[in-house]
Backbone as CSV, one residue per row, in Angstrom:
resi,resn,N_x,N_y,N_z,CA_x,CA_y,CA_z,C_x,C_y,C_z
1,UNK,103.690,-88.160,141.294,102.421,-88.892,141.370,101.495,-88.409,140.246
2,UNK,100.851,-89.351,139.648,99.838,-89.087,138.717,98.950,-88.659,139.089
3,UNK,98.158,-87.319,138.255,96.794,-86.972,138.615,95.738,-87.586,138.347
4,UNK,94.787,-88.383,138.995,93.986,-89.126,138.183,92.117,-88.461,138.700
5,UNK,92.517,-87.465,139.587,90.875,-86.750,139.924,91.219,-85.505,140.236
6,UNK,90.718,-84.133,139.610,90.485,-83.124,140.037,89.156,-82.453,141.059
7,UNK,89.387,-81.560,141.536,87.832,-81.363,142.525,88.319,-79.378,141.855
8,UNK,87.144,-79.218,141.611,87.255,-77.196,141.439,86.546,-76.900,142.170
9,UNK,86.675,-76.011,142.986,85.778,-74.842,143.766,85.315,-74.324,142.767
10,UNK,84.000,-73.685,143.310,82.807,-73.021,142.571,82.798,-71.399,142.294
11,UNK,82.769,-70.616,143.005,82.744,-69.278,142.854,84.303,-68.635,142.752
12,UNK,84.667,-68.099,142.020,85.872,-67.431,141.604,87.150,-68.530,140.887
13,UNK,86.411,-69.669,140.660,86.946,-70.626,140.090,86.076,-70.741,138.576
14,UNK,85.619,-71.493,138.675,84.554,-72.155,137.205,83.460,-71.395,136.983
15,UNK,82.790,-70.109,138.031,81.901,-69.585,137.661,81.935,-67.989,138.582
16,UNK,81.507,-67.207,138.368,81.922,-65.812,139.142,80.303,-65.208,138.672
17,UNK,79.993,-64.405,140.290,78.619,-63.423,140.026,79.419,-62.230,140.061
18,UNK,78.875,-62.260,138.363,79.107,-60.761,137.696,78.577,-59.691,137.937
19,UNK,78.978,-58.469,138.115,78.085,-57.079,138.332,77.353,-56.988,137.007
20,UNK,76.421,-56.965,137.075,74.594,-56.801,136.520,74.310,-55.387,136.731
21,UNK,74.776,-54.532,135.664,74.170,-53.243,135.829,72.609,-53.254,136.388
22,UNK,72.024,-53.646,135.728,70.757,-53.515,135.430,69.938,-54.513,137.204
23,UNK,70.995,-55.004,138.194,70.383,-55.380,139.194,70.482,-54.109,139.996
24,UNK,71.043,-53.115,140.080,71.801,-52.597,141.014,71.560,-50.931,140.375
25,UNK,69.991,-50.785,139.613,70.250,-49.898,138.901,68.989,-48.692,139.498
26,UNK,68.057,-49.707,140.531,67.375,-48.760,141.400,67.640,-48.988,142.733
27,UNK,68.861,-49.443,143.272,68.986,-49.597,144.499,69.549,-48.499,145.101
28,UNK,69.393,-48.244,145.999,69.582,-46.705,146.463,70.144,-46.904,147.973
29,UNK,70.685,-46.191,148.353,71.464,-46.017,149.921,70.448,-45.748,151.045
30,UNK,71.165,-45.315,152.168,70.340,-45.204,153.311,69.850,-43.694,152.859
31,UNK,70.714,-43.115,152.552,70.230,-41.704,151.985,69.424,-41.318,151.010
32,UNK,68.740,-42.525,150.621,67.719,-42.496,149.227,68.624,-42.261,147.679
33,UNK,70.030,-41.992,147.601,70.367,-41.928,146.615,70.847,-43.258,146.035
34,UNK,71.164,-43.416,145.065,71.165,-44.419,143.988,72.825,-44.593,144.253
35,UNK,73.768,-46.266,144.265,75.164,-46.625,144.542,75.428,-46.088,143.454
36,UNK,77.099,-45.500,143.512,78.086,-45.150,142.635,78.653,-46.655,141.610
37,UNK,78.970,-46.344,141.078,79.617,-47.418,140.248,80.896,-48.185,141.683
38,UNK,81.074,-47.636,142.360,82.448,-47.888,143.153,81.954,-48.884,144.055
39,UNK,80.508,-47.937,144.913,79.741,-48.647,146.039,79.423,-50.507,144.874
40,UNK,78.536,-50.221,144.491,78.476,-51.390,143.876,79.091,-52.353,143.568
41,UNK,80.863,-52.067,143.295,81.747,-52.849,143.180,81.974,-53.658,144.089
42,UNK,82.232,-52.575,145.447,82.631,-53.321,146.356,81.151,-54.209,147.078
43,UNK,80.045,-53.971,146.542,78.783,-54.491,147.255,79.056,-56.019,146.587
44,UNK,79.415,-56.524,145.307,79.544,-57.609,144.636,80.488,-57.931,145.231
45,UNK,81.489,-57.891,145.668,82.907,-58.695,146.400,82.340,-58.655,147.541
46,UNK,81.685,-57.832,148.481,81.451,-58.338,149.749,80.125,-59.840,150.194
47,UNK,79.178,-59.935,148.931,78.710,-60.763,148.581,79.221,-62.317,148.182
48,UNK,80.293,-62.072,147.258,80.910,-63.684,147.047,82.380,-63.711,147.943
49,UNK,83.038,-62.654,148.367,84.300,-63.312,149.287,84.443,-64.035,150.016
50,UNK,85.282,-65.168,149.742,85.292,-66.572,149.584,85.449,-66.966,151.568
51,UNK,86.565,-66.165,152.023,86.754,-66.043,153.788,86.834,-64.889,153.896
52,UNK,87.150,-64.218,155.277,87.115,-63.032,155.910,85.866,-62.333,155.919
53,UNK,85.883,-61.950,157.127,84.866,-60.749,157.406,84.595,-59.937,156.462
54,UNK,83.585,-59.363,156.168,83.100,-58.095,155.544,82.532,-57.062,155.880
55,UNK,81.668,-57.284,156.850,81.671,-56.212,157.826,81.516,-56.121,159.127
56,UNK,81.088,-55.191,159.565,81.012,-55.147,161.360,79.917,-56.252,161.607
57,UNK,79.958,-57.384,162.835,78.373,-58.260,162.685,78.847,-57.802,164.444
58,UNK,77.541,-58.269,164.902,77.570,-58.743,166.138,77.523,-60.061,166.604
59,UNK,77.543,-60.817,167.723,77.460,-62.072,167.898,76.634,-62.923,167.494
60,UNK,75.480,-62.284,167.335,74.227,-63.415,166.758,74.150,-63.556,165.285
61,UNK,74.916,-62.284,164.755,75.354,-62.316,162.780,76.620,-63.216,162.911
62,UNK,77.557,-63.093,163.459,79.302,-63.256,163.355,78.563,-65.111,163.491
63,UNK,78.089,-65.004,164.066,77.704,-66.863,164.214,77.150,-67.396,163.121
64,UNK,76.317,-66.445,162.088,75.479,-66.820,161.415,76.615,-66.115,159.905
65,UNK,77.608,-65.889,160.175,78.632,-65.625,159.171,79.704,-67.172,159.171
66,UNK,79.761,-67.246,160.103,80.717,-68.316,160.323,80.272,-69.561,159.809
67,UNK,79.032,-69.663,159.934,78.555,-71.193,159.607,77.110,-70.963,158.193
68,UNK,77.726,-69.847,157.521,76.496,-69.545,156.522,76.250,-70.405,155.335
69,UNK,77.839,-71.338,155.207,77.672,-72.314,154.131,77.258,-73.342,154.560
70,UNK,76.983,-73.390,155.863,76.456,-75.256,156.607,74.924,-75.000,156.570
71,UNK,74.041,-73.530,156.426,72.962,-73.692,156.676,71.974,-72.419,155.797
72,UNK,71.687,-73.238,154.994,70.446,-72.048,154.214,69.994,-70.509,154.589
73,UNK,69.395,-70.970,155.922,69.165,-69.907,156.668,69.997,-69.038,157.860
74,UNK,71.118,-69.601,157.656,71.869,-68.760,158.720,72.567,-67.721,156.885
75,UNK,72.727,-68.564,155.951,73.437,-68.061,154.914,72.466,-66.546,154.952
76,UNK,71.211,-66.782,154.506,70.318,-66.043,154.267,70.106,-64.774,154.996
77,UNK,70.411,-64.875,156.242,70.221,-63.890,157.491,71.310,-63.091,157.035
78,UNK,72.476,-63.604,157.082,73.313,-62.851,156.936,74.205,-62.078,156.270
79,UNK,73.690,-62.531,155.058,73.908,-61.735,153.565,72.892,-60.819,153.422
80,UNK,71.749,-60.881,153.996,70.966,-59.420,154.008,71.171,-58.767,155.173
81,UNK,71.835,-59.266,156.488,72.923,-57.962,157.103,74.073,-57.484,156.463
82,UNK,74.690,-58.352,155.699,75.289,-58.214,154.706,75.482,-56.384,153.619
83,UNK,74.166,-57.170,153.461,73.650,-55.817,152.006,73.120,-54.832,152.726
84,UNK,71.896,-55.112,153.977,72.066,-53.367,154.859,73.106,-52.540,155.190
85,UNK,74.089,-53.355,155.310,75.291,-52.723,155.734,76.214,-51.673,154.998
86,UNK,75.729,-52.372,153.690,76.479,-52.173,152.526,75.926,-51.115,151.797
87,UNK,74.572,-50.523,152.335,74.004,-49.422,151.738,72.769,-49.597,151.109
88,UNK,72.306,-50.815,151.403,71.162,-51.384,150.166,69.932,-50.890,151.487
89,UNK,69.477,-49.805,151.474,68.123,-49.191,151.999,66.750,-49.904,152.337
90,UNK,66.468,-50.410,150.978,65.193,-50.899,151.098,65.091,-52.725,151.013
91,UNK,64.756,-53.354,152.061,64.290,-54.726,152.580,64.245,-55.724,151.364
92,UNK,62.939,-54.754,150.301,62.791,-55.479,149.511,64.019,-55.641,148.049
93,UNK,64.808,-54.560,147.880,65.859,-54.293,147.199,67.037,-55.510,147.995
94,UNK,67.106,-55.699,149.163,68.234,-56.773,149.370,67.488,-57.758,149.528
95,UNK,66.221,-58.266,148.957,65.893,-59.633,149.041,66.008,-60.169,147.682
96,UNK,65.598,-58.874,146.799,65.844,-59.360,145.400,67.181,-59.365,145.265
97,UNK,68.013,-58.691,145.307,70.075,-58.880,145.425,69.998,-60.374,146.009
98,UNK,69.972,-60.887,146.822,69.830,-61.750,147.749,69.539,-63.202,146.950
99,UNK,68.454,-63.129,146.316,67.905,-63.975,145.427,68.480,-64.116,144.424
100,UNK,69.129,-63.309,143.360,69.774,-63.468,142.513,71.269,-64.059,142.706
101,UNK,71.945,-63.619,143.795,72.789,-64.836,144.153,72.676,-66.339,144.313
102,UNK,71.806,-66.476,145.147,71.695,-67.464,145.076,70.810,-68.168,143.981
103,UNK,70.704,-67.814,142.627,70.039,-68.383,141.280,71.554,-69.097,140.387
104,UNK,71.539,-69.851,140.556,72.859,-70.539,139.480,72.688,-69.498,138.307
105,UNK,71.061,-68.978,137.379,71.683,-69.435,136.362,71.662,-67.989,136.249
106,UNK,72.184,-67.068,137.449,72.873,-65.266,137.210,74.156,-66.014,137.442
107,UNK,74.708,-66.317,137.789,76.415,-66.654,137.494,76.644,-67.175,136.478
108,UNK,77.949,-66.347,135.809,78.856,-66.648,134.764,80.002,-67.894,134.778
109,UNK,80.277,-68.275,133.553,81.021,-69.059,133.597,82.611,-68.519,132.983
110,UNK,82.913,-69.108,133.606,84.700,-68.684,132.909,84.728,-69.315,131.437
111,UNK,85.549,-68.690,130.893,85.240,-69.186,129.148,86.461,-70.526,129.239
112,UNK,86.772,-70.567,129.782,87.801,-72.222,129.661,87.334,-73.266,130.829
113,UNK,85.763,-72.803,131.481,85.227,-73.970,132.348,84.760,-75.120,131.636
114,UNK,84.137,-74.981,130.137,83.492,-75.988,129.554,85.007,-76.964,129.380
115,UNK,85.797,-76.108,128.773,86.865,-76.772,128.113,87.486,-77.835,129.028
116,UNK,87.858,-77.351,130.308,88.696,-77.955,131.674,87.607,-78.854,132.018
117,UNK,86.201,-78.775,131.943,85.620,-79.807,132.384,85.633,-81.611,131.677
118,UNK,85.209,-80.778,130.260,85.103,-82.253,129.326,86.411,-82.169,128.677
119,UNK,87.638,-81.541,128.997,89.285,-82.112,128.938,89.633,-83.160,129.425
120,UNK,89.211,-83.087,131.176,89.799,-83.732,132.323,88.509,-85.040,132.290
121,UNK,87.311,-84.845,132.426,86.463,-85.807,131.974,86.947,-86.625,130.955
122,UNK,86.940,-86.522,129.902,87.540,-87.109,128.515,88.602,-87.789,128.757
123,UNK,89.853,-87.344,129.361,91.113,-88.143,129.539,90.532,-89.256,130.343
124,UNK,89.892,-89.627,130.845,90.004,-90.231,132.015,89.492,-90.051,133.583
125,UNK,89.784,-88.901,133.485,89.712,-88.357,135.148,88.619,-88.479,135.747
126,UNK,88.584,-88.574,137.239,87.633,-88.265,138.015,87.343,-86.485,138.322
127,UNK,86.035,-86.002,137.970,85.623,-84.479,137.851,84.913,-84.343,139.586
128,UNK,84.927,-83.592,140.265,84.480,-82.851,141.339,84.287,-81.350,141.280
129,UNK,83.193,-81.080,141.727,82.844,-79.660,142.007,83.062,-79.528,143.630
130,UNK,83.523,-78.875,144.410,83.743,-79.109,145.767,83.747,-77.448,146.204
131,UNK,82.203,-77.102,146.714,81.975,-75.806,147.097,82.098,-75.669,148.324
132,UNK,81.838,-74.396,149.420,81.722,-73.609,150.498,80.080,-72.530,149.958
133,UNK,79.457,-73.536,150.014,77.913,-72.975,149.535,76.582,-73.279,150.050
134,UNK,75.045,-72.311,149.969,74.516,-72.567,151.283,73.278,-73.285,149.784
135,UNK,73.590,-73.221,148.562,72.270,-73.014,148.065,72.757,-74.641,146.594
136,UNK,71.844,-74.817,145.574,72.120,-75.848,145.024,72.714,-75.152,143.754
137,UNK,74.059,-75.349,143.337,74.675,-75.025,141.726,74.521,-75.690,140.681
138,UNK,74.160,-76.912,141.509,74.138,-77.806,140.092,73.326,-77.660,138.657
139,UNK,72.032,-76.760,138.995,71.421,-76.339,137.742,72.332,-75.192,136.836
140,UNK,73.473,-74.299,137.550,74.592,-73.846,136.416,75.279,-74.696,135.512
141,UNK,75.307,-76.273,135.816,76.147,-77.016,135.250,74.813,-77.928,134.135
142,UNK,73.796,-78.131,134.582,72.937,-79.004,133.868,72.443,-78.621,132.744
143,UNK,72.404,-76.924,132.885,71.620,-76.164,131.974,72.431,-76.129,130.547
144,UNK,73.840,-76.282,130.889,75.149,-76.211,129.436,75.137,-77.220,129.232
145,UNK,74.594,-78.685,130.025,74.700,-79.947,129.574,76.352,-79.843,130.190
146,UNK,76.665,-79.692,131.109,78.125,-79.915,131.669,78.076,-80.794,132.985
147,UNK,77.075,-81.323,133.394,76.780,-82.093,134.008,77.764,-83.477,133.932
148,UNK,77.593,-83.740,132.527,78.123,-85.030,131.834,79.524,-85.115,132.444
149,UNK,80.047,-83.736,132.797,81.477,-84.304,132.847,81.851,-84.124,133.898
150,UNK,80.965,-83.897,134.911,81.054,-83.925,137.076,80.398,-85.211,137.318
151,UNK,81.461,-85.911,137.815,81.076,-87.064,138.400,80.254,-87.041,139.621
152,UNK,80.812,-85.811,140.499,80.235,-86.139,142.067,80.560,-84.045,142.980
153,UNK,78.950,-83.709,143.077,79.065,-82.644,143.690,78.834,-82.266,145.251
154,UNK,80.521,-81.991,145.637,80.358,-82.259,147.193,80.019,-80.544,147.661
155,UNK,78.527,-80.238,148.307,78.359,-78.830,148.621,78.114,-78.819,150.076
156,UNK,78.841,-78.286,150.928,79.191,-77.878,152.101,77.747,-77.803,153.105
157,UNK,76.499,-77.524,152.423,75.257,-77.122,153.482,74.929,-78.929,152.998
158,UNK,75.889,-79.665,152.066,74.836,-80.988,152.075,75.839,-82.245,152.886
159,UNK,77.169,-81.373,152.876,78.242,-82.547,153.672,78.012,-82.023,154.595
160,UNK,77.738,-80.918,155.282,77.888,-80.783,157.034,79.315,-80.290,157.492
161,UNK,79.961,-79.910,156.131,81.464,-79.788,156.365,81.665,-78.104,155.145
162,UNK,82.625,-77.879,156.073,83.187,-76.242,154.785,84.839,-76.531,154.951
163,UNK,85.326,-76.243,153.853,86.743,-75.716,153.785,87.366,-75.224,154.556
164,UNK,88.117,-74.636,155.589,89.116,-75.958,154.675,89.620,-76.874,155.397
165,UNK,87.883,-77.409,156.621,88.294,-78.437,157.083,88.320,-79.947,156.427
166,UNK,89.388,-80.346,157.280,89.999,-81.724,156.370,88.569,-82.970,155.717
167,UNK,87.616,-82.931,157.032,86.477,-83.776,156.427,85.652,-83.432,155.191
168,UNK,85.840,-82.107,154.602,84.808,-81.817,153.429,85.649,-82.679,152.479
169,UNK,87.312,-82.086,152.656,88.324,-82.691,151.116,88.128,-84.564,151.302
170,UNK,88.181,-84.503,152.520,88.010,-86.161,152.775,86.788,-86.952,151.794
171,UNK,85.362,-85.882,152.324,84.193,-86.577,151.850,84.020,-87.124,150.527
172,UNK,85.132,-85.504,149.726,85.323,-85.539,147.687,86.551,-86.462,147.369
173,UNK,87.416,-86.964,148.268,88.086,-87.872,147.351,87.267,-89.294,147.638
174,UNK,86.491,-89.261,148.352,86.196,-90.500,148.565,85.259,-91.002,147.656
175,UNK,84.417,-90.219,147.567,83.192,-90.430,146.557,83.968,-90.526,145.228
176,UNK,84.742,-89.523,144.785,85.699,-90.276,143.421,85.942,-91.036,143.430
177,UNK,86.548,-91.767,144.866,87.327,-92.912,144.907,88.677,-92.986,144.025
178,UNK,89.628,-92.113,144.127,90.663,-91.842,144.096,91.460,-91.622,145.562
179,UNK,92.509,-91.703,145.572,93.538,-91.560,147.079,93.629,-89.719,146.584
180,UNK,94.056,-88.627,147.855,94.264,-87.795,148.002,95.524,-87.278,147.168
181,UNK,96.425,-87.852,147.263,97.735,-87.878,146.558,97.606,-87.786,145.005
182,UNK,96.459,-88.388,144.561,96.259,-88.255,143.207,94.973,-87.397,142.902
183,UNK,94.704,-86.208,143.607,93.709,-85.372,143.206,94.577,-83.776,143.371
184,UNK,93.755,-83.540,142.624,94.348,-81.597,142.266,93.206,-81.223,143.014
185,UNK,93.519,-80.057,143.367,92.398,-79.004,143.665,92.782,-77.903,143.283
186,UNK,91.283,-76.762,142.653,91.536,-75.951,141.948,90.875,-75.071,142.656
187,UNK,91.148,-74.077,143.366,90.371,-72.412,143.735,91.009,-71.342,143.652
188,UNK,90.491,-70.542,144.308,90.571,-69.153,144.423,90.857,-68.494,145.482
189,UNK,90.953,-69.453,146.839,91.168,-68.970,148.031,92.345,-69.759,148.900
190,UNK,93.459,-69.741,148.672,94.759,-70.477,149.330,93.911,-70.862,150.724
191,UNK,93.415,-70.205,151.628,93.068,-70.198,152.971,91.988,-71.585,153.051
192,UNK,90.883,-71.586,151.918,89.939,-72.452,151.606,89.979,-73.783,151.028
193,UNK,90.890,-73.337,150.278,91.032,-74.742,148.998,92.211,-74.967,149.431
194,UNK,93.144,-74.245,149.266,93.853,-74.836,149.969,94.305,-75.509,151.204
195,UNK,93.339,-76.086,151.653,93.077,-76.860,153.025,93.489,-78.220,152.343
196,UNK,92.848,-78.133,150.932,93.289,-79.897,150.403,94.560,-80.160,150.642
197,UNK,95.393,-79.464,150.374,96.960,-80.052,151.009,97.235,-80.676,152.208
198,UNK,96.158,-80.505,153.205,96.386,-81.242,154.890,96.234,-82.283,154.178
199,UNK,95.352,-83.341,153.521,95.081,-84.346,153.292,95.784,-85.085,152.336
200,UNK,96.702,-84.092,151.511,97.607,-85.117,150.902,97.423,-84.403,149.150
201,UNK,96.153,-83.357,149.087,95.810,-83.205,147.535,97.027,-82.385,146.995
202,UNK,97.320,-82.087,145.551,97.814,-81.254,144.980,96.826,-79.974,145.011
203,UNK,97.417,-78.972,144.877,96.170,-77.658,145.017,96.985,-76.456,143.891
204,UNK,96.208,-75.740,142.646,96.676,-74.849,142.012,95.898,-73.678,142.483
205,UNK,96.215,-72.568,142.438,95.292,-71.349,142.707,94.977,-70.517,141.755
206,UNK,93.863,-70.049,141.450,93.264,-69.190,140.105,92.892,-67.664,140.895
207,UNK,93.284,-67.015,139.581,93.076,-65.492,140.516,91.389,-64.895,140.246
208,UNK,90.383,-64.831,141.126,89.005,-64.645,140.720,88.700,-63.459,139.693
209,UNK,89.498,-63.354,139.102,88.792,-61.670,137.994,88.160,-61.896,137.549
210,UNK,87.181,-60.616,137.146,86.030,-61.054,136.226,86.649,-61.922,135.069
211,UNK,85.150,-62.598,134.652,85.717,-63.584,133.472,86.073,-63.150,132.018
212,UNK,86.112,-61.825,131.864,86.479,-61.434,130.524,87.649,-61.205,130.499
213,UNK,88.656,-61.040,131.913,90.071,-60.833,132.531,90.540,-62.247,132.504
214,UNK,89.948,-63.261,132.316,90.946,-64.457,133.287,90.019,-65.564,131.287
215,UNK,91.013,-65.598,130.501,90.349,-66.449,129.546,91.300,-67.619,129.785
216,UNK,92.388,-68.112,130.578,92.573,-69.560,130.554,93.193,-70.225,131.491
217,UNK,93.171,-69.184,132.800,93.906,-69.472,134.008,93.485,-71.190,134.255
218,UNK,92.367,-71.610,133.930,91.863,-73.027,134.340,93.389,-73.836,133.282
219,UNK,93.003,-74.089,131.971,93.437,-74.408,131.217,94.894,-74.777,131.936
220,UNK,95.694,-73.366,131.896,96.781,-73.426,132.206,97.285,-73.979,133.600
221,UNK,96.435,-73.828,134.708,96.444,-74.729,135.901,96.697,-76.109,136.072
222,UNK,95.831,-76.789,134.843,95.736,-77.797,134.926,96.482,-78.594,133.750
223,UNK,97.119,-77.369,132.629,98.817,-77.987,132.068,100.274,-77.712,132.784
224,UNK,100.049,-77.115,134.146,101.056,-77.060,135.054,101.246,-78.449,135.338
225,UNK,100.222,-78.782,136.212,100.328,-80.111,136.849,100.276,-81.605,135.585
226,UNK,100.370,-81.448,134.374,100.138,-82.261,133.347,99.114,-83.295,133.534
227,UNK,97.623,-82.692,133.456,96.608,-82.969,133.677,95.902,-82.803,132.154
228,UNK,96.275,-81.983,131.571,95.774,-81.615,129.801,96.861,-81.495,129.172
């Protein structure tokens, strides 16, 4: 079957929040001392990991973990239990962490996102961005002028739907208006994105490394399936 629409997931796909020395450079523990290079590492992965738990919640967090991409403020609650958890001391230190996630324009782009975008745009194709997100990305894409080459951005707190149930993949082929059978999907999380396969999509998987590690996993994803 011909590919004639791709959809990419957003975080550890086309764009990744990079460790920012300089965010993380007076934040200090419960113990008043300042994170190790290590703590910090793992404080940035427990922040964007795509499914699974991250840490201990209780019932009124674990609820507000579960459904953090359907709702602003459940997102919000619980990424700053999140970051207490994680060692971040002071209130106002995980509101600013907090905030900078959710700013499009602190996330990086993968150096072969421009390329895979106005490739697959250009041929022909129908372009989708298709997130598990509580906040708006689209100003990461407007600001490069990459806008031009996303037809239609389906984000999870605006469909009412997350990955990798079948109605979110439903909502993005439809709005392409392409059949399922002829769309790829591109992420980072088999468990997530790969949900598009219930519905019929093709699905490649990209490994999230930082972006100075990963210069063409897109590229090459999408000359597997002979899409470029």
């Amino acid at each position: 079957m011909t590919i004639r629409a791709v959809l990419f997931d957003f975080s550890g796909t086309v764009f990744r929040l990079e460790q920012d020395e300089s965010w993380l450079t007076e934040v200090t523990d419960h113990g008043g001392e300042r994170l190790d290079l290590e703590a910090q590492t793992e404080l940035m992965r427990r922040m964007t990991a795509p499914v699974g738990q991250v840490v201990d919640l209780d019932d009124e967090h674990l609820h507000a973990w579960e459904n953090r991409d359907r709702d602003p403020g459940l997102h919000r609650k619980v990424y700053l239990e999140v970051l207490k958890q994680s060692g971040v001391r002071e209130r106002t230190q995980a509101e600013q962490l907090y905030q900078r996630l959710i700013t499009p324009s602190q996330w990086t782009p993968y150096p072969d996102t421009e390329a895979v975008l106005k490739g697959a745009s250009g041929k022909g194709l129908k372009v989708g961005i298709l997130s598990n997100i509580a906040f708006d990305i689209r100003p990461a894409f407007t600001q490069r002028g990459w806008d031009a080459y996303v037809d239609e951005f389906v984000l999870s707190f605006e469909a009412g739907a997350i990955k990798p149930e079948p109605e979110i993949f439903r909502i993005a082929v439809e709005r392409l208006g392409v059949p399922a059978a002829e769309t790829l999907m591109v992420g980072d999380s088999e468990e997530a994105d790969g949900g598009a396969r219930a519905l019929g999509c093709e699905f490649a998987l990209v490994d999230p490394l930082p972006t100075t590690a990963r210069p063409d996993a897109l590229l090459s994803a999408l000359r597997a399936h002979s899409v470029l």
